[in-house]
N, C-alpha and C positions, 0 to 999 in steps of 0.2 A: 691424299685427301686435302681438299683447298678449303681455306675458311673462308669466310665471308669477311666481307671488308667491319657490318657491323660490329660484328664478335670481335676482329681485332683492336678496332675501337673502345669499345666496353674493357676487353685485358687494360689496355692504354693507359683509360682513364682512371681505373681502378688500379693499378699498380704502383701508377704516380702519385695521386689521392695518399695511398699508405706510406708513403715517405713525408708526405706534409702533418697528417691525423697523426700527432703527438699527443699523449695527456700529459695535463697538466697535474703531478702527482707532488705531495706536498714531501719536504722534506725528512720528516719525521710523522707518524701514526700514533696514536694510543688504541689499544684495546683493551675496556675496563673488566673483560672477563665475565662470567655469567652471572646474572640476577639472582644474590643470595637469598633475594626476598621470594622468590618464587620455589616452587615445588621441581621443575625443572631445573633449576640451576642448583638448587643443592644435591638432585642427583646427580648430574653434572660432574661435582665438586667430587661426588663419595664415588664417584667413577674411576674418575681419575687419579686419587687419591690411593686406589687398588691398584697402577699402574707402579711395578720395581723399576729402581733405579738401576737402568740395564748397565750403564756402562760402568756403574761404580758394581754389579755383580759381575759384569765381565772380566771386571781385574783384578776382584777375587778370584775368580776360575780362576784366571789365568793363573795367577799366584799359585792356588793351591795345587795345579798341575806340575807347575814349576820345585816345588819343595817338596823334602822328603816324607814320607808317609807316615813317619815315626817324630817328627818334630809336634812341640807342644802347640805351638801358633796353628798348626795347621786346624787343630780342634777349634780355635778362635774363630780361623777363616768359614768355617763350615755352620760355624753359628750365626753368622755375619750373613753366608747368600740365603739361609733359611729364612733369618730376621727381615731380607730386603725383597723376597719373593713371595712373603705372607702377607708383605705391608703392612 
């Protein structure tokens, strides 16, 4: 299959093109988070707020897998991923 001389042109120009089109991206962003004053943004809020903190109930698991069955702490840990999975 032979391309047309066009079509090679356009790849060309268009390949070289995206090595030049850099943005111009600042060093640092802020994101102020969502609009408490609105209706949407406090759902938003109560959204997320439902979201556990996975990696801090991850290592409770982890812990409680790791320790014996009969240990008192283990009753703690188990209080702990209930407490962070109800939010």
């Amino acid at each position: 299959m032979k391309l047309s001389p066009i079509l090679l042109l356009l790849f060309f120009i268009f390949s070289s093109l995206g090595t030049f089109a850099l943005a111009d991206l600042p060093s640092w962003s802020h994101d102020a988070g969502p609009c408490l004053e609105s209706d949407l943004g406090l759902e938003l809020v109560d959204l997320t707020a439902t979201i556990p903190n996975m990696p801090e109930v991850s290592t409770a698991w982890a812990f409680k897998q790791k320790t014996d069955l009969k240990d008192n702490s283990l009753i703690e840990v188990e209080i702990l991923i209930k407490k962070l999975l109800q939010g």
